[in-house]
C-alpha positions as CSV (number, residue, x, y, z in Angstrom):
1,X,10.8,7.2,-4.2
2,X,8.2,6.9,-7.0
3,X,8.4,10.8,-7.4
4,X,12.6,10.5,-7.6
5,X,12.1,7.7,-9.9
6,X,9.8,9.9,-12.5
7,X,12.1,12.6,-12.4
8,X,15.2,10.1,-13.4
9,X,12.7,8.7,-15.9
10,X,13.2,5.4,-14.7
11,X,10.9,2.5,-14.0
12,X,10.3,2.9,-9.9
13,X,10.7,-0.9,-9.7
14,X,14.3,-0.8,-11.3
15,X,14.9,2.1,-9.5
16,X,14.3,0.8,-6.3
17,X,16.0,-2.6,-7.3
18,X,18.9,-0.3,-8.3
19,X,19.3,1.2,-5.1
20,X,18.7,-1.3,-2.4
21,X,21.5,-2.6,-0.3
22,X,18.9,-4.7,1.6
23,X,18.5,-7.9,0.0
24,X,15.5,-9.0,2.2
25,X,13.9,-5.7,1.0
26,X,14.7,-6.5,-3.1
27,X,13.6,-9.8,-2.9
28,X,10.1,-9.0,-1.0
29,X,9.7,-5.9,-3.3
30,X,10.1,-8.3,-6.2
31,X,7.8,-10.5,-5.0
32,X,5.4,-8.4,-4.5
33,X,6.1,-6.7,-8.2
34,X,5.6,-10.1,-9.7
35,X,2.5,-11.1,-8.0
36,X,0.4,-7.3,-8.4
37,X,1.7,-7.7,-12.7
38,X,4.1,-4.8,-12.8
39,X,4.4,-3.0,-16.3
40,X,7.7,-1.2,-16.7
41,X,7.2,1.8,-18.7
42,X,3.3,1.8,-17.7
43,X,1.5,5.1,-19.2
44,X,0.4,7.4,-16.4
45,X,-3.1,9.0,-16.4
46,X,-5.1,6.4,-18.4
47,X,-7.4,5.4,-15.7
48,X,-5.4,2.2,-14.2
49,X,-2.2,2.1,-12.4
50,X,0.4,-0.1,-10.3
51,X,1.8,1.0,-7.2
52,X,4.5,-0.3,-5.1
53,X,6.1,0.4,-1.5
54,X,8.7,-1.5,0.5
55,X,10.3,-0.8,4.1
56,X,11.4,-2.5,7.4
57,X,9.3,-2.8,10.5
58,X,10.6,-5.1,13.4
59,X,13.6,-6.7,11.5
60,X,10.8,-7.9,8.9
61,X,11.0,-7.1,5.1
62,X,7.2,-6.2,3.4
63,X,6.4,-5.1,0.1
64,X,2.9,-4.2,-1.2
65,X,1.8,-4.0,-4.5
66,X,-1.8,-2.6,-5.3
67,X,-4.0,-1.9,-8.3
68,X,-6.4,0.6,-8.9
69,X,-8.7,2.1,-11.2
70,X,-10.2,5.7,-11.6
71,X,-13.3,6.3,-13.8
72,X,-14.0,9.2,-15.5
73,X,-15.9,10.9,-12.1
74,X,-12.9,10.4,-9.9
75,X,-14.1,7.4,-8.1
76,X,-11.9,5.0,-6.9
77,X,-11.6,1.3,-7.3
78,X,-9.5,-0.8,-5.8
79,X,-9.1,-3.7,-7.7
80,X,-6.4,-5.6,-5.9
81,X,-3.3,-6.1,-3.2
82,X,-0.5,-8.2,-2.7
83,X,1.8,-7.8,0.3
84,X,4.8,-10.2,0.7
85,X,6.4,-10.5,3.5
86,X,10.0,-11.9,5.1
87,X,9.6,-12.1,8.7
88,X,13.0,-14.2,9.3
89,X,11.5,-18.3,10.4
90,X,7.6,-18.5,10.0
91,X,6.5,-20.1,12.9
92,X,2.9,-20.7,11.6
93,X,2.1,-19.8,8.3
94,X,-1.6,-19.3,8.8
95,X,-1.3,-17.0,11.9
96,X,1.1,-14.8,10.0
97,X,-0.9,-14.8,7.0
98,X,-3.8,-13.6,9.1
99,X,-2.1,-10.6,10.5
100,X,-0.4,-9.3,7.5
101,X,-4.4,-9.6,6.2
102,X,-5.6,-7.5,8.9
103,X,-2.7,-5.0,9.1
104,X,-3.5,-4.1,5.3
105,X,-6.9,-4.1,6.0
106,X,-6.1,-1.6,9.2
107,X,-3.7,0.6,6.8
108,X,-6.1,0.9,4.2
109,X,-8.5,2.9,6.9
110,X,-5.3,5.2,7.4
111,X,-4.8,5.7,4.1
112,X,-8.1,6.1,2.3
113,X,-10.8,7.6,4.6
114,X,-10.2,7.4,8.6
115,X,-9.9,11.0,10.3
116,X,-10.8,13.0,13.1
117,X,-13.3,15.7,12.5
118,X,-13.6,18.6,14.6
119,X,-16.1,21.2,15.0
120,X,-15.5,24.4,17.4
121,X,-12.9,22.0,18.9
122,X,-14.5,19.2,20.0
123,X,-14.6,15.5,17.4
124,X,-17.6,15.1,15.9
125,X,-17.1,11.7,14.7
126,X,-16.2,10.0,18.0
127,X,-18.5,7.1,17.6
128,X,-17.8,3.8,15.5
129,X,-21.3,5.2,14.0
130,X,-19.4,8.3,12.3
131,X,-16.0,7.3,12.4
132,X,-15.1,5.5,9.2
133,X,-13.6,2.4,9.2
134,X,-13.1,-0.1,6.1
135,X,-15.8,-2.1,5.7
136,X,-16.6,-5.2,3.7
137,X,-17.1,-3.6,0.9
138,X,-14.3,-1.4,0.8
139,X,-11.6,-4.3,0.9
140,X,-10.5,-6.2,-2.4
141,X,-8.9,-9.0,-2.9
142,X,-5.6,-9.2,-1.1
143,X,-3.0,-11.8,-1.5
144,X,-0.1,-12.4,0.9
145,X,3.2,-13.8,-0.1
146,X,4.8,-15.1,3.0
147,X,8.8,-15.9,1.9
148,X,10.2,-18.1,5.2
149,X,13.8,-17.7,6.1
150,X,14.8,-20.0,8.1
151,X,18.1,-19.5,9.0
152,X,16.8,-16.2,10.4
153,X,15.3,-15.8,14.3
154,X,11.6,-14.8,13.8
155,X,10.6,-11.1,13.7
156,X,7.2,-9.4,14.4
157,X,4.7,-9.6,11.7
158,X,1.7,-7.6,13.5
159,X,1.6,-4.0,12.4
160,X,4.4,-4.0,10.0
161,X,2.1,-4.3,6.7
162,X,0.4,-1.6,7.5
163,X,3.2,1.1,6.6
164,X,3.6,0.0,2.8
165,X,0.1,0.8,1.9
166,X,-0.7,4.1,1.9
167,X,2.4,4.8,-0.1
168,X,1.6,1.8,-2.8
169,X,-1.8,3.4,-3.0
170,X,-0.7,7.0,-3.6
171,X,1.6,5.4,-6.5
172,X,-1.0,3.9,-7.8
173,X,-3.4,6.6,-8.0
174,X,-0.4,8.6,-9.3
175,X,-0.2,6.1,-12.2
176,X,-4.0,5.7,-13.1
177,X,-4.9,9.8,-12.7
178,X,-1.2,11.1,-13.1
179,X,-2.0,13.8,-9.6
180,X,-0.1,13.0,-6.6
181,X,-1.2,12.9,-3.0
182,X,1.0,12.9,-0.4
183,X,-1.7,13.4,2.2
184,X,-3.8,10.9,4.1
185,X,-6.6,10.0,4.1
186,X,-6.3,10.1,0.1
187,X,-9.9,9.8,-1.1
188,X,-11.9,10.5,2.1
189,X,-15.3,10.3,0.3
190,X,-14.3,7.9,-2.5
191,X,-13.4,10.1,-5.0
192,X,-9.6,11.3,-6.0
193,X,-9.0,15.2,-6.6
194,X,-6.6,16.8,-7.4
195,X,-4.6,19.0,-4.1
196,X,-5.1,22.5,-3.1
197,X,-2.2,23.9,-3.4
């Protein structure tokens, strides 16, 4: 959507806004825009950037906004993540808040570094020793915006999360470095470059 949004030369929030029929969706997405600071009309490739991704999972609306930051070597920082989420009637707030946490902490393994090596094919990372998994120092802070509907029948909240982050990384990077990935994991070791192509 960012990439559609770039080539329209319009802001991918209001371009998203512009073509959602979902309301759930626009309002989550919103939410989530709010809460991460999104700049309309934010400079790509100075070393920052703001990205943003919305779907359904499970009749429940999520939205994640993340910041990043790329210094001069490549490496990546990440700096900060919002997710809000509509799950129709929150049954208990703290419960829910805890598995959006841990399915953004799960998709940020996807998305930055987890994968299956393989040598003369057989895995050579099939231990929790070698296979990379986010640690405590890989996670920033993340903030959860739970929006309660209550006139709705509650939905699942477990793994939903986790299918907004990868893209809101990617549009981040793409923001702060101005080169998009659209492979995962997107900085395996750390450090963003640039595709093969």
């Amino acid at each position: 959507i960012d990439e559609l949004a770039y080539r329209a030369g319009i802001d991918p929030l209001e371009f998203r806004l512009t073509h959602l029929a979902d309301e759930r969706v626009a309002r989550v997405l919103s939410e989530a825009a709010r809460r991460i600071g999104w700049r309309s009309g934010a400079a790509v490739g100075e070393g920052t950037g703001l990205g943003l991704a919305c779907g359904v999972e499970k009749d429940g609306r999520v939205a994640t906004g993340v910041a990043v930051e790329v210094d001069a070597g490549g490496r990546l920082h990440l700096l900060r993540i919002v997710t809000a989420f509509e799950s129709g009637t929150t049954v208990h707030p703290d419960s829910l808040r805890n598995q959006v946490e841990g399915a953004t902490v799960m998709g940020l393994g996807g998305a930055l570094f987890e994968a299956i090596e393989l040598e003369d094919g057989r895995i050579t990372n099939g231990s929790l020793t070698r296979y990379r998994v986010p640690r405590f120092t890989d996670i920033p802070p993340i903030e959860v915006a739970l929006i309660d509907r209550p006139d709705l029948p509650a939905t699942g909240g477990g793994e939903s999360p986790i299918l907004t982050i990868a893209p809101a990384l990617a549009n981040a990077i793409y923001q702060a470095t101005g080169t998009r990935l659209r492979a995962i994991p997107l900085a395996p070791d750390g450090v963003i470059r640039p595709p093969l192509v």
